[in-house]
C-alpha positions as CSV (number, residue, x, y, z in Angstrom):
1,X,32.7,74.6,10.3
2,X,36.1,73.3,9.6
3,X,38.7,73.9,12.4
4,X,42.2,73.7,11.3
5,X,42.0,70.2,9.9
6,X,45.1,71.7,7.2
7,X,47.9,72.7,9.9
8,X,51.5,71.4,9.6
9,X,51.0,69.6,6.4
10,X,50.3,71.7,2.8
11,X,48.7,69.3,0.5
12,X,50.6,68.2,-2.7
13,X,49.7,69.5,-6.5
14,X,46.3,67.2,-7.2
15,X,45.5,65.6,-10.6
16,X,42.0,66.2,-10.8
17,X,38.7,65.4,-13.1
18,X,36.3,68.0,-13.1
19,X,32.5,67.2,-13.8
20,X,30.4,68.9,-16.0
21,X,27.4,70.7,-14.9
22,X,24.6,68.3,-15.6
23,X,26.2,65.6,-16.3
24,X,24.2,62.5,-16.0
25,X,25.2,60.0,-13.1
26,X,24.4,56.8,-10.5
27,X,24.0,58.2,-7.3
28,X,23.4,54.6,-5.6
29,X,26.9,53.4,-7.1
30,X,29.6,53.0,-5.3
31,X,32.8,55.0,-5.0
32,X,36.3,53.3,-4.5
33,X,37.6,53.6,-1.2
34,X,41.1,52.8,-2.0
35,X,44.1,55.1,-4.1
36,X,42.5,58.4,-4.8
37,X,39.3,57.9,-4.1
38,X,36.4,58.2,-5.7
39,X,35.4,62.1,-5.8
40,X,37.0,63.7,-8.5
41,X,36.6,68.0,-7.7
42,X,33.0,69.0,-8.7
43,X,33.8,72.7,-9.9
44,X,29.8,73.5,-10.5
45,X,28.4,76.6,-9.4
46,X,24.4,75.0,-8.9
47,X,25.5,72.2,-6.5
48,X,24.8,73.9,-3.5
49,X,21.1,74.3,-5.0
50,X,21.2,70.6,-6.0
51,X,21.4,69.2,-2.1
52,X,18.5,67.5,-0.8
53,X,17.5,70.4,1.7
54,X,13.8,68.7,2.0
55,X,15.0,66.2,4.8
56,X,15.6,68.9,6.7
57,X,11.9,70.5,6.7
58,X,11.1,68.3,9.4
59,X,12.0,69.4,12.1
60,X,14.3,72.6,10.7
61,X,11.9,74.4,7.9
62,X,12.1,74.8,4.2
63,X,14.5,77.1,1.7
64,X,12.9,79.9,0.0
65,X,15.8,81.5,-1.1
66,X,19.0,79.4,-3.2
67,X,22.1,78.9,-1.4
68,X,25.4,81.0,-1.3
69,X,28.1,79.2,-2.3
70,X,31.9,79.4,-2.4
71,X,34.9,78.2,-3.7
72,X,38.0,77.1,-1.4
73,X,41.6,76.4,-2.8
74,X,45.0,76.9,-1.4
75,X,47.0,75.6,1.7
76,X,43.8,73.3,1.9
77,X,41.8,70.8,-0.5
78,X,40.0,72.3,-3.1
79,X,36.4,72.0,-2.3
80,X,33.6,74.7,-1.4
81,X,31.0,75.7,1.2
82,X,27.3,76.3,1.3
83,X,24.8,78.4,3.1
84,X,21.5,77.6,3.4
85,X,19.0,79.4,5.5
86,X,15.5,77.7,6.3
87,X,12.2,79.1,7.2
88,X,9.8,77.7,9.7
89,X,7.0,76.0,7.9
90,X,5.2,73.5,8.4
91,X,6.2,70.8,10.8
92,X,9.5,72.7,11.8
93,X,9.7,72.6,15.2
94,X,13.0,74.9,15.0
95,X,13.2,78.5,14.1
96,X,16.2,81.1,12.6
97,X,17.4,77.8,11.1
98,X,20.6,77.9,9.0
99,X,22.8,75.0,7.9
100,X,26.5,75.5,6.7
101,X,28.5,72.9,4.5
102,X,32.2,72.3,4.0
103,X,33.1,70.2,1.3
104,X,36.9,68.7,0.7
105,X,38.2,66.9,-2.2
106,X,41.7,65.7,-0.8
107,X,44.2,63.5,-3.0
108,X,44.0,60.8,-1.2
109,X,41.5,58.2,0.8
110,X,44.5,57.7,3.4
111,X,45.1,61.0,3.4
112,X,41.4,62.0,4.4
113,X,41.5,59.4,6.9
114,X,44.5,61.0,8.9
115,X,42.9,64.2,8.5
116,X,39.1,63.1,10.0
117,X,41.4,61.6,12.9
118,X,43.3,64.1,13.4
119,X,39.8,66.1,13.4
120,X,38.1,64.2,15.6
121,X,41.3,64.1,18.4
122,X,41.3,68.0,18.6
123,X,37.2,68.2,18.8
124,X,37.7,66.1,21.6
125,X,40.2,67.7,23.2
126,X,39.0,71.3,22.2
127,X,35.2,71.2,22.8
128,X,34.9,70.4,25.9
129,X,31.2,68.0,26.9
130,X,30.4,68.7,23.8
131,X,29.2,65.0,23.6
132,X,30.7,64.1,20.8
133,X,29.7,60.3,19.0
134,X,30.2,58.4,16.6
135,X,27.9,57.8,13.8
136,X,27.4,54.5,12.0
137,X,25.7,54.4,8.2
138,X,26.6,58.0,7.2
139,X,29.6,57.9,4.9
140,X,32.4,55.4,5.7
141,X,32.9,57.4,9.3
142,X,31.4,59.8,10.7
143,X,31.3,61.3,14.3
144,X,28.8,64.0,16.0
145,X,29.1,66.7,18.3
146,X,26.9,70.0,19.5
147,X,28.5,73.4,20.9
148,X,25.5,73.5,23.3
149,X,23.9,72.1,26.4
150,X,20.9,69.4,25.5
151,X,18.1,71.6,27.3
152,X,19.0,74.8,26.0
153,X,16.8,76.9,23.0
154,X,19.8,77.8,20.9
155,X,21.7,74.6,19.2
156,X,24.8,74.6,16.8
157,X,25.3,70.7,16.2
158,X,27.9,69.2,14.3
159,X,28.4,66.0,11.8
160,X,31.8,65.5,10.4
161,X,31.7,62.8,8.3
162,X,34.3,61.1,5.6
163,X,34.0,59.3,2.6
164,X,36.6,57.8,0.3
165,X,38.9,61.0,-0.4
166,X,35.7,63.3,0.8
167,X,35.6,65.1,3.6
168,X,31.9,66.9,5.1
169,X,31.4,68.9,7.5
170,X,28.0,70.2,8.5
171,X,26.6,72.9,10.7
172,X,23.3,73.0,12.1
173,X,22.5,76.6,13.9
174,X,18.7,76.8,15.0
175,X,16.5,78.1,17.6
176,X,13.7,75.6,19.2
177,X,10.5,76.7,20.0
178,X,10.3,74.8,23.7
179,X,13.2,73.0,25.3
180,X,14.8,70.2,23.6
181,X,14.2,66.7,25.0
182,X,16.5,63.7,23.8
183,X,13.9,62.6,21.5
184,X,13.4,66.3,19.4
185,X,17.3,65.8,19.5
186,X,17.6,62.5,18.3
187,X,14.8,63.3,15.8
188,X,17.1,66.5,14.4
189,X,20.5,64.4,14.3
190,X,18.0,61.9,12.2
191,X,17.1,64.5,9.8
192,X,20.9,65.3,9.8
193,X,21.7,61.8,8.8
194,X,19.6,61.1,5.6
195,X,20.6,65.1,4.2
196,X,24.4,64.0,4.3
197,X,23.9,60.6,2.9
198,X,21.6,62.6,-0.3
199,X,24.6,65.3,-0.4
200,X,27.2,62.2,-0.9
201,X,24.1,60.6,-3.4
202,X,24.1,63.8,-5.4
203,X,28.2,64.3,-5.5
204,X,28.3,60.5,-7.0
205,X,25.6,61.4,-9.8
206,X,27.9,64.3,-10.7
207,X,30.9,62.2,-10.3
């Protein structure tokens, strides 16, 4: 859920790569955190069904149905968003589970920076106890917030994260069965965790 990250600055005309759909890859490499950066714009329509969606199962559910996806270009970095629902099975201890995706190729690694700075004042400032962290081992930064009280039923949590000249935002809406406790929490932000590192894993093995 990306909230003005763009305003007061339009972006300059990008020289990008674009992948092929398919193309073979090293997910485990790594990407050049200098210059550029080291995500080119990944203009394939079956990324959004490419994701890693099965660390969510536990505790959010599983996908039975592919994701929509959609293009973004203008005043902002080209990129694109996902929405994935997910269906209570198994050991899902979540219900009416839906996570939402922003992806942003910007034309620079500084320039990313400023912007997930800039991000992370104005969540501050704007969402008020909204307990917002940082989060260590997920990208080159990251930081974490949630738009509703720790004990209530109904949590929309989330992880901005950055990484070279990529900027990710993702949105976690679900519904748990019983109250929270900091442990289902910490167990959900987990799950969180190791889905964004595979979504930066499968953008480097179509890089």
């Amino acid at each position: 859920m990306r909230r003005h990250r763009w305003s007061g600055r339009a972006l300059t005309a990008l020289a990008l790569a674009v992948a092929a759909a398919g193309c073979g890859g090293d997910g485990d490499r790594q990407v050049s955190q200098d210059g550029k950066g080291g995500y080119p714009w990944v203009a394939t329509e079956e990324i959004c069904n490419a994701l890693p969606y099965g660390e969510l199962a536990d505790p959010l559910g599983a996908r039975q149905e592919v994701a929509d996806r959609s293009g973004r270009s203008g005043g902002g970095a080209p990129g694109f968003t996902c929405v994935q629902p997910l269906v209570e099975t198994g050991p899902a201890v979540y219900g009416n589970a839906k996570v939402d995706l922003d992806f942003a190729f910007t034309e620079s690694v500084d320039f990313a920076r400023d912007v997930h700075a800039r991000d992370r004042e104005n969540t501050a400032k704007d969402v008020k106890d909204s307990g917002l962290v940082p989060v260590q081992g997920v990208g080159k930064e990251a930081f974490r917030f949630g738009y509703d009280k720790p004990t209530e039923l109904h949590q929309v949590r989330e992880l901005h994260l950055r990484d070279s000249n990529l900027l990710l935002d993702v949105t976690v809406t679900a519904d748990a069965r019983t109250p929270p406790t900091p442990e289902s929490l910490k167990a959900l932000d987990a799950a969180v965790d190791a889905f964004a590192k595979g979504c930066l894993k499968a953008l480097r093995t179509r890089g």
